[in-house]
Structures are given as C-alpha cells and as structure tokens.
N, C-alpha and C positions, 0 to 999 in steps of 0.2 A: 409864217415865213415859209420858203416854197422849200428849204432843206427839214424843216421840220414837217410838214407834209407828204413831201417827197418818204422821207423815211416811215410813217405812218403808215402811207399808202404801198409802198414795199413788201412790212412787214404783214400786213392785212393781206396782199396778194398772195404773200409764199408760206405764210399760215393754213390757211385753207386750199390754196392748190396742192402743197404737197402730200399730201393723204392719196390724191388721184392720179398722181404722177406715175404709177407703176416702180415706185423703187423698194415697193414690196409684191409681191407676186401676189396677183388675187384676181378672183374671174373673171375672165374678158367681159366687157360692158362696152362694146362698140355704140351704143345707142344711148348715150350718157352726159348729153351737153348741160344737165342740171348741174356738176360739178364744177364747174365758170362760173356759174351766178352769183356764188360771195365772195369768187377771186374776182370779178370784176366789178367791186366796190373800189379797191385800191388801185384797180386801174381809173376809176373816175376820181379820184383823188391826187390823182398824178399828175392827169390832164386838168384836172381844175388848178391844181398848184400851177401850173406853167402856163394855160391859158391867164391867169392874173394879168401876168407879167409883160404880155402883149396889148399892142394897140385896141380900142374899144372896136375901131372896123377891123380889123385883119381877127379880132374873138368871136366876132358876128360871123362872120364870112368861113371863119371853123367851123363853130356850130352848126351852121344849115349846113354844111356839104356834109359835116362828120354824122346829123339827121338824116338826110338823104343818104347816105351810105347802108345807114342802120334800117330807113324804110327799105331799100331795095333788096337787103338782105332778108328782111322778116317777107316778105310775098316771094322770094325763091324758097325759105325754109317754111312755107306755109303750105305751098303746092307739094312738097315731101310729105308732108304732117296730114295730109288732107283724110288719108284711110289706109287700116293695115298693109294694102298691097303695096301701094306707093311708099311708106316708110320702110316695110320690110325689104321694097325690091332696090331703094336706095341704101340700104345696110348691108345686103349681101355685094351690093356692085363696089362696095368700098373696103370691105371685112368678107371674102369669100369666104374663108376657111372659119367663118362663125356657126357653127353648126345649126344655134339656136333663131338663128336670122332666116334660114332655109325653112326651119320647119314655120315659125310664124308667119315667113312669105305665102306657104303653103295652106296653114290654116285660113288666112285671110284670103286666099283664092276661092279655097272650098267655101268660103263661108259668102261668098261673092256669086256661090253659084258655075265659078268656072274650075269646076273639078278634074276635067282631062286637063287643062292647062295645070292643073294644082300635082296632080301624079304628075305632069314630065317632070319640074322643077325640081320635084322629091326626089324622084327615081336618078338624075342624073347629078342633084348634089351625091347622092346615094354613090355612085357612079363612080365620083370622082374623090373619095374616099373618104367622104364624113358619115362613118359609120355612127352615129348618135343615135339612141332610142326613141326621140323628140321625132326625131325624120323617119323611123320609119313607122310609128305611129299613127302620124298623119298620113304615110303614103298609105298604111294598111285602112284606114279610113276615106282617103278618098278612091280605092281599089273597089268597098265595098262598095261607096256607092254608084259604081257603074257597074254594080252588079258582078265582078270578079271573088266570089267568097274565097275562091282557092288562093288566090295571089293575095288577097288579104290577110287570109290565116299565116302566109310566108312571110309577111312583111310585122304581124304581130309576134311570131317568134320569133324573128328576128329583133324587135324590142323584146323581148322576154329573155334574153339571154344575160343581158347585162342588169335586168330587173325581174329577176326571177319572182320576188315576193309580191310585186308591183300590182294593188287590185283591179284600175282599173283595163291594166295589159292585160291582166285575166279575162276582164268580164268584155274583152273585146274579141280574145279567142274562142270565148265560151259562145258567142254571138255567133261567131261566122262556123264554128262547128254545127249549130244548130243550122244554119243557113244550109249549109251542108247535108243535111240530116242524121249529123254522126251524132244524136241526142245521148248516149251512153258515157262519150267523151265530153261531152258538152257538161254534162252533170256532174263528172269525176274533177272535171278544174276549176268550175265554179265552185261548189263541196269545199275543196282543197282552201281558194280561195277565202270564200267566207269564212270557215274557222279561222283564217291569219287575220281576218281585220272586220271581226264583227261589228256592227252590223253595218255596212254597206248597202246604198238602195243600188247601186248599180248591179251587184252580185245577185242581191234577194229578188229582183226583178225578174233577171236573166231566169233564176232558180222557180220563178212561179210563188215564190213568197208574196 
C-alpha cells in the first residue's frame, strides 16, 4: 500500500540522512556525496510507492526522462571526477573557505607537473587567510621545486608552528636547510626529530642513516 511504503521509505531516508545533516558539529567534508547513497534508497521507494498508482504510459514516460535526467547528471559529475585538479578545483569554487580543498588542489597540480600554477593557488589561498598547515606545506614543496630553498624553509615553518612535533614538517625543513648548506641546522632538527618518532625513513634518510 503506497502509505505503508510511503512511510518505510521516509523513515529509511531520515535514518541515515540525519547523521550528515550537520546538527552536530563535526569536520567539514564538502567532498561527501557518499552520504546520499542510503538515504536515497527511500527516496526510490517513494517514487516507486506513487509511480504504482499511475497510468502504465504516463510510469514509462517518468522513468526514461527521470534516466535521462540521471545519465546527464553522471557525465557532468564525471568530467569533475575525472583527476585531482578537476575535483579539487570544483571544491574549492563551491567551499572556498575549505582549507583542505586548496592544498589537495595544489597537490594535484604539483603532481601534474604544473607547480608555478600549484604555488599561485597556495600562496593566494594563503593570502586570503587560510592559514592551515596542509597549505603551506604543499606551497613549501612546490617552492622547493623551483628551486626557492629559502621561501620554502618560510613556508615549512610556517607549517611547523601549529605542528611543532610533526616528522614529516621536520624532515622537510631538514631538506631545505641542507639545500641551503646550513648542515649544522639541518642535523639539530632532524636529531630533534627522529628521537620524537623513531624510526622514520624520512628523518633517517635526511640524517645519512
């Protein structure tokens, strides 16, 4: 019957949606449409309940456009999905203020090969005031690899302030110190380093281990 359905498909929708709803505070996940997928069981039980109840052409005639609706939708949300830049650069154009959208934009630049385009994006979320360690991370990584040691070492203590104990922000300043030639410094942070979180290859490498 389409009221005992109806309510089935209800309670299945606002069972499982409300967990994601936000009406408990918990860390933004702008990149999260997995959270729909068993609320929208009860939505197809909805529409099954009351497509019944209609003409056999006029339930035909739903189905394909409401298919067609759904293919047109999966090849716009496919060409998003396609590779990191594309997904990340449609997450930061919807959720600016995601800190952790900027730096994965930026990772998937660098990782693309387009590192001066990956540094603006960082530097100028940077810029505009997401200070997150994630961003300056990556900007201090892709700093180094155009060859900038010194703006890199700025951009890794600048991660290091809010992750002081963090190994591998260490053994990224330990990098660009040697880059540097300040080997003395390089030695005293990595050292520091590896006793908090032995044994690390990243550390023991930097260290000549």
């Amino acid at each position: 019957p389409l009221r005992q359905a109806s309510l089935i498909g209800m309670t299945w929708m606002l069972a499982f949606l409300l967990p994601s709803l936000g009406l408990i505070s918990i860390h933004a996940l702008p990149v999260a449409e997995r959270f729909l997928y068993l609320p929208s069981v009860g939505v197809v039980l909805l529409a099954g309940a009351m497509v019944e109840r209609l003409s056999s052409r006029l339930t035909w005639a739903m189905c394909a456009a409401l298919i067609l609706a759904m293919a047109a939708g999966t090849v716009v949300r496919e060409r998003v999905w396609r590779d990191e830049v594309s997904l990340f650069r449609d997450t930061v154009q919807k959720s600016p203020r995601y800190a952790t959208g900027h730096a994965k934009l930026g990772a998937g630049l660098l990782a693309a090969g387009r590192t001066e385009e990956a540094f603006e994006v960082l530097a100028r979320a940077w810029d505009s005031g997401l200070h997150d360690p994630e961003i300056a991370i990556v900007a201090g990584v892709a700093a180094a690899r155009q060859g900038e040691a010194e703006a890199a070492l700025r951009w890794f203590a600048l991660a290091q302030r809010p992750l002081p104990e963090d190994a591998e922000v260490a053994a990224n300043i330990g990098a660009a110190l040697l880059v540097l030639g300040r080997t003395g410094e390089a030695v005293t942070v990595l050292g520091t380093a590896a006793t908090r979180h032995p044994p690390r290859a990243a550390l023991c490498g930097r260290l000549g281990v």
